[in-house]
Structures are given as C-alpha cells and as structure tokens.
C-alpha positions, 0 to 999 in steps of 0.5 A: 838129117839131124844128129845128136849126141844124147837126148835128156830133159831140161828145165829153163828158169828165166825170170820167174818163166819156167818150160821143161823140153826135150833137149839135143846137143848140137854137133855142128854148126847147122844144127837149131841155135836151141839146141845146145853145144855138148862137144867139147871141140864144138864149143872151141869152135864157137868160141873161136869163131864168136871171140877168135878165142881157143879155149884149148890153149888157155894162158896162165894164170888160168888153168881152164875156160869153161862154157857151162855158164855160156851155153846156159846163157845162150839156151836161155835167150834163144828160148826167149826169142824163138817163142812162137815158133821162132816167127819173130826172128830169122836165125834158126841154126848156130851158122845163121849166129856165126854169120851174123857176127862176122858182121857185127864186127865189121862195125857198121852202122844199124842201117848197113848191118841189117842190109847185110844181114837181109842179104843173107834171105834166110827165110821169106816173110812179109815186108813188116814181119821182115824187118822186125825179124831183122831187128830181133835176129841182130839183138839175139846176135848181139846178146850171144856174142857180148853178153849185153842185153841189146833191144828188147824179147820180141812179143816178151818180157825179159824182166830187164833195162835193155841197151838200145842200138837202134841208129849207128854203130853198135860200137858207139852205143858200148862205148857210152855206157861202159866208158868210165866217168872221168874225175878229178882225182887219179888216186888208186883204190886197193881193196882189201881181202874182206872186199867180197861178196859174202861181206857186202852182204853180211856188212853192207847189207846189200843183197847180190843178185847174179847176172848174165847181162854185163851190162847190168853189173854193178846196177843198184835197186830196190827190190820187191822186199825193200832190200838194196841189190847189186848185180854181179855179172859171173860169168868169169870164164867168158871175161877171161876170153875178153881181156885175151882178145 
C-alpha cells in the first residue's frame, strides 16, 4: 500500500514536450522515483543520503537550502526515463536512486558499477533489454546525484549534448570536462557589481537561457532566432550542498 500525502495535478514543460499527471508526494523511500518528495524531513533525508548534506543545519552566510528547483528537476528527468512504462530502466523507487548512488561513489569503473548494480536484480528483463536497462538506470542515477547530463533519453530526445561515461571512472570523465584550462597568466579578475545577468543581456546582448545540466553552464550558442545565448545553471541551493561537501 502506498501513502501520500495530497494529490493535485502538474504540468511538465521539458524542451517544448508538455504531459499533465496526477501527481503524489512521496513519504519514504519505496515509494515511485515520479512521485515527488513533499516532506520536508523526506527531502533531509534524500539530500543527506544523495550529498551527505543536512539541509536542517545549513551554515552562515546562508539562511536556508531550498529543494523546490531540485525536485522539479528530478520530476522532469524521471518523466523522461520512465516513458514507456519505465521499460527502459530498471529504478522504479527513490531506494533503487539512493542504492545506486551509494555506488556511484565508490568510483568504479563503468564495467564494476553495472555489475553491482545488476546485482541488485531489481527486476527481470532479456539479456538485451538488461543491459541497456543497466546503462539507462546509471544515467538516471548520475543525473539525479550531480545534475550532469550523463548518457542520452533512452528511445528520446532530451534537445541536449550529454556527457558520455561509457568505459572507466565516471570521476575521469567530470575531471576532463570541468578541469579549468591551465594558463600563463595567474592575474586575478574581479568583476564588477554591473556583472549581472540583466547587463549581459541589455549591454552584451546576449541572451540567458537557465539550465539545470551543470555541465552546460556557461555553454555559448546560436539560437533558432540568430541570438547569442549562454546558460546559466541556477540551481544555487544545490551548489551551496556542493561546496560544503
């Protein structure tokens, strides 16, 4: 038997896809990773067990960590891994997420984290089926735990560049693409107060399109309409968990 807390009815705007659902607030960890964290000791929990951060006890100069943002994020990629049913992935539950990235953060090579994680024979599918379930149910994994687009929508389109982790450690992979390029020059750069995003738009014209992909931040393109765009990943509360971990 399931609990919930309330039932209303949501909307999901991902990339120009648009599903309205009836929608249940989680209240522990078995419950359908779709179904969103609506407690607030609910969501302690998974960001102590995804970051080993308590947002209970957040530290000065910030008065409070807010999830909202995360729990749309996280509602948006299980929407686009559970199509179809969820065939194309083995996680159902927010348990099947937390096990997954207790493994993750062992820093095993691809090979070993899907043999772990095929280990756990959440459910039974075909050889084939198994190992694509594999692959898709670490991505989704990956993407919860670090906000990094890892591996492509099973059978979809995300509108995104993922990262790909397809052989050794997922940490190598990070490492190559946020390690700063190194230069001659060691000046430090301060900006000034006018260095805001309304500015880069009104000055520079350059148009900010927000993100939730942290690895697309800060990514230049063309838009559709010939306008320079830049990403901005906003998700502040999650970076202030980061830089305490």
């Amino acid at each position: 038997m399931r609990i919930s807390l309330s039932k209303n009815t949501f909307s999901l705007n991902y990339h120009g896809f648009q599903s309205t659902a009836l929608a249940k607030y989680s209240v522990d960890f078995e419950d359908p990773i779709q179904w969103p964290p609506g407690s607030p000791q609910f969501r302690r929990d998974i960001a102590l067990r995804l970051w080993g951060f308590d947002i209970s006890q957040t530290l000065l100069p910030f008065t409070s960590i807010d999830l909202e943002a995360y729990v749309r994020y996280q509602t948006q990629q299980a929407d686009l891994f559970m199509h179809d049913t969820g065939q194309h992935v083995l996680i159902r539950t927010h348990q099947h997420v937390s096990d997954i990235t207790e493994i993750l953060r062992e820093n095993l090579d691809r090979s070993q984290a899907q043999e772990k994680v095929r280990l756990k024979n959440y459910q039974n599918k075909s050889h084939d089926q198994d190992n694509k379930a594999l692959n898709a149910s670490l991505n989704l994994a990956v993407r919860l735990m670090l906000m990094v687009e890892i591996g492509g929508v099973p059978n979809g389109f995300s509108g995104n560049a993922p990262l790909l982790w397809e052989e050794g450690k997922l940490s190598h992979v990070l490492a190559k693409h946020f390690a700063p390029p190194l230069t001659r020059s060691q000046e430090h750069v301060r900006l000034g107060k006018v260095f805001t995003a309304r500015n880069i738009e009104r000055i520079a014209g350059i148009k900010i399109r927000w993100t939730g992909n942290l690895a697309d931040h800060l990514r230049l393109f063309d838009s559709d309409d010939d306008e320079m765009v830049v990403n901005i990943f906003h998700h502040a509360s999650f970076l202030v968990m980061q830089r305490k971990r």
